[in-house]
N, C-alpha and C positions, 0 to 999 in steps of 0.2 A: 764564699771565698773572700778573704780579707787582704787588703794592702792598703797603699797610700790614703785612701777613704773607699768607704763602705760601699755596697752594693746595693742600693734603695733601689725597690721596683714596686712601682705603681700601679696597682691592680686594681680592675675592676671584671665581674663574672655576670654572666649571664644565664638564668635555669630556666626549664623548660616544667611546666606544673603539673602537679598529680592529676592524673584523668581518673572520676570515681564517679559511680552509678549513686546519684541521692535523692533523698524523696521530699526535701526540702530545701528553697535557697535562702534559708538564715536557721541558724539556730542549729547545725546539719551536726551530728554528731557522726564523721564517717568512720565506720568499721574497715578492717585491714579488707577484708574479705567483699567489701564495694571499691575499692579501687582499680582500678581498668588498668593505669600505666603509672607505674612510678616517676620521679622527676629524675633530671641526668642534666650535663651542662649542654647548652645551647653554643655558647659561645665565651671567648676572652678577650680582654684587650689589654694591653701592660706597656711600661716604658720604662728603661732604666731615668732615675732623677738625675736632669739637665742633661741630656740628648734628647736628640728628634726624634729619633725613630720610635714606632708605634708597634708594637707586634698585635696582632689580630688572628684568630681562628675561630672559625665556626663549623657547623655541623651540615650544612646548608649543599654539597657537595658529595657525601657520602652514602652509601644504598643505604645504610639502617641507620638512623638519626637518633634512635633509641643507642646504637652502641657510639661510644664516646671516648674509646679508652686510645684514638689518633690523638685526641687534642688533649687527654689528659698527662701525654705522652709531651707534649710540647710543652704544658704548664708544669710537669714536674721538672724539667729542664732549669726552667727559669727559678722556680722555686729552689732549686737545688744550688744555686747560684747568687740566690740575693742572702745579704746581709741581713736587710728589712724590709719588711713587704707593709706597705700601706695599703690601708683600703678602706674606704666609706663605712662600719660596722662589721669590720674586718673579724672580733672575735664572737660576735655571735651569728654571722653568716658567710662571711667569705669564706671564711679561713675553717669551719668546723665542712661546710660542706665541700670545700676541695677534698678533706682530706675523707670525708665517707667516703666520695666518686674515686680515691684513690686506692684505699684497702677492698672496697667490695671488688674492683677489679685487680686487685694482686698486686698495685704498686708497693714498693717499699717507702715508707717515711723517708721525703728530701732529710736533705741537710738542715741542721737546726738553724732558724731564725728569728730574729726581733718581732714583734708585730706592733706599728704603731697606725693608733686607731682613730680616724679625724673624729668620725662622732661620739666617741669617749670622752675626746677634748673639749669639745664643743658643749656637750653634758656639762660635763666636771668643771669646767671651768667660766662660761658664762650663761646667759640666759635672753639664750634669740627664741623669735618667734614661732620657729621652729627649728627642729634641728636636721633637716631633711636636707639631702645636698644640692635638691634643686634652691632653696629658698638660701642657702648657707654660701653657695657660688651666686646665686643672684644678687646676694648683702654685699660682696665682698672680691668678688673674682671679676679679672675682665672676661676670662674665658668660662661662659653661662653654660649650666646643664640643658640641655637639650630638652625638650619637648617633641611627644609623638607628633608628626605633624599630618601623613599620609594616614596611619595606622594608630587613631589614639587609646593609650588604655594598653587594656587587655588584648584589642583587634592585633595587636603585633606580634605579639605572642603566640595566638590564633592561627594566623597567615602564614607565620612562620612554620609552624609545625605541618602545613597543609604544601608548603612547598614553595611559597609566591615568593617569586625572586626581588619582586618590588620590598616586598617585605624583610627579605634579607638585607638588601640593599640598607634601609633605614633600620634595623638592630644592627647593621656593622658602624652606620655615619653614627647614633645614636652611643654606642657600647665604648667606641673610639672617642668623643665629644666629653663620656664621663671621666676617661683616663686624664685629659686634655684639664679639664676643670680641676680634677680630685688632685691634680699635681700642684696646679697652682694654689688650693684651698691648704694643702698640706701645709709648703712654705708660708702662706699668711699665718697658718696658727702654732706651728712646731715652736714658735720663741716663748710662747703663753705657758707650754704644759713643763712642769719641773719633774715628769714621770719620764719623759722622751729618753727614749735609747741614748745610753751615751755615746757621740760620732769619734770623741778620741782617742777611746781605746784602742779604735779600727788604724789611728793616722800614726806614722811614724814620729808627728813634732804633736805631742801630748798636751800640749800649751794651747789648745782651740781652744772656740766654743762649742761646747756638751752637745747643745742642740743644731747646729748649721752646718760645723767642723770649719769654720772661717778660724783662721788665725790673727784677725782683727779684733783683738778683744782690747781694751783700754782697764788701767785701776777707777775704778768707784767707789773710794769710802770702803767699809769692811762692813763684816756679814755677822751676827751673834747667834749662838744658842744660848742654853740656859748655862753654859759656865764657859765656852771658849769664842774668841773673836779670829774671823780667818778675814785676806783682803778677798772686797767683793771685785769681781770684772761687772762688762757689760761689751756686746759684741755690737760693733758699729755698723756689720753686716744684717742681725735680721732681728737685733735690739735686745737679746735674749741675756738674763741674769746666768752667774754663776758665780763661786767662789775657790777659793783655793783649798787647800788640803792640808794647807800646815796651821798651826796653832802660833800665831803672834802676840798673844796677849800671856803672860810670863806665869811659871809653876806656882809661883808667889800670890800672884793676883788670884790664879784659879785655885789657889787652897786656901784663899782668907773669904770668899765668893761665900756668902750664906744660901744657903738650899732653900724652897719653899718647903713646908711640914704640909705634907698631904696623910 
């Protein structure tokens, strides 16, 4: 749903791992036909961007922990509702396995959304040490990715499926801690990526910036391609580049403009 500005929701997901019969632990080639249990979600946690609120479900509460299709019922809500949904590797895991756990159980495809992806940015655009969002929030974020501290590893995981409530306990403080970090890494790097959804199509005053939706945007000098110049902005909000849309440098100039011969 769109108005005055966009619907960004902050997501991060939680899976529970395929249980398989192997006769190796490396190198394990597992057949359909050794898998014990397939994977399902564990848990969610989301926030709309710039409110507090935190929404959280988990599995932790319900007689079959294997069926998932309560909370898959809560995150199609949200999804049905956000504009953009961010998330830490958003298109090759959040976002592809929300929507299996969705058609295997008979949901309908939410409403269309944006997806913008921090570690796409982080890729694409510079070269840290790692691009993991525990090391990406501990470069750069006041609010740090959490570490298992009761439960490290895999053990939480483990516990969790087995029922231990301590265990839930620390995959909810843990799941909630990632939304908390992944919101704030967002805003450090949404000004860097020139792919970022554009926020002003969503806003009724068209005149933002592309990436923040601030209407603090200042002139900067002007912007070229290979035959037209537009004025550059620069948004005083979250530093981010953009340009205008019209063509200020005159028919005259761009028809006397030599081409390179490729």
């Amino acid at each position: 749903m769109t108005g005055k500005r966009p619907r960004i929701l902050i997501l991060d997901i939680e899976t529970a791992p395929i249980l398989a019969r192997v006769w190796r632990t490396f190198k394990e080639n597992v057949g359909l036909n050794q898998i014990e249990t397939d994977w399902y979600l564990l848990s969610y946690a989301a926030k709309w961007l710039g409110e507090k609120a935190i929404q959280y479900q988990d599995q932790s509460e319900v007689p079959d922990i294997e069926d998932d299709r309560g909370l898959l019922a809560g995150l199609h809500e949200l999804l049905d509702e956000a504009d953009i949904v961010v998330a830490h590797n958003a298109r090759k895991f959040d976002v592809p396995k929300i929507n299996a756990r969705f058609i295997t159980n008979g949901f309908p495809p939410p409403s269309p959304y944006k997806v913008h992806d921090t570690l796409e940015i982080a890729k694409r655009t510079f070269k840290f040490t790692s691009n993991r969002l525990e090391f990406l929030t501990g470069a750069l974020c006041t609010e740090k990715k959490l570490t298992h501290a009761k439960f490290p590893g895999f053990e939480l995981w483990k516990q969790c499926l087995l029922g231990n409530p301590a265990a839930w306990k620390e995959m909810k403080k843990y799941n909630i801690q990632d939304v908390k970090s992944l919101e704030e890494l967002y805003i450090k790097l949404r000004a860097w990526d020139p792919r970022a959804p554009h926020l002003g199509v969503y806003s009724d005053d068209t005149h933002v910036c592309p990436k923040c939706g601030s209407g603090n945007v200042q002139r900067r000098g002007t912007y070229h391609t290979q035959v037209g110049e537009y004025q550059r902005y620069q948004c005083t909000d979250c530093g981010g580049w953009s340009r205008g849309g019209v063509l200020i440098n005159t028919p005259s100039k761009r028809r006397s403009l030599l081409r390179n011969a490729t």
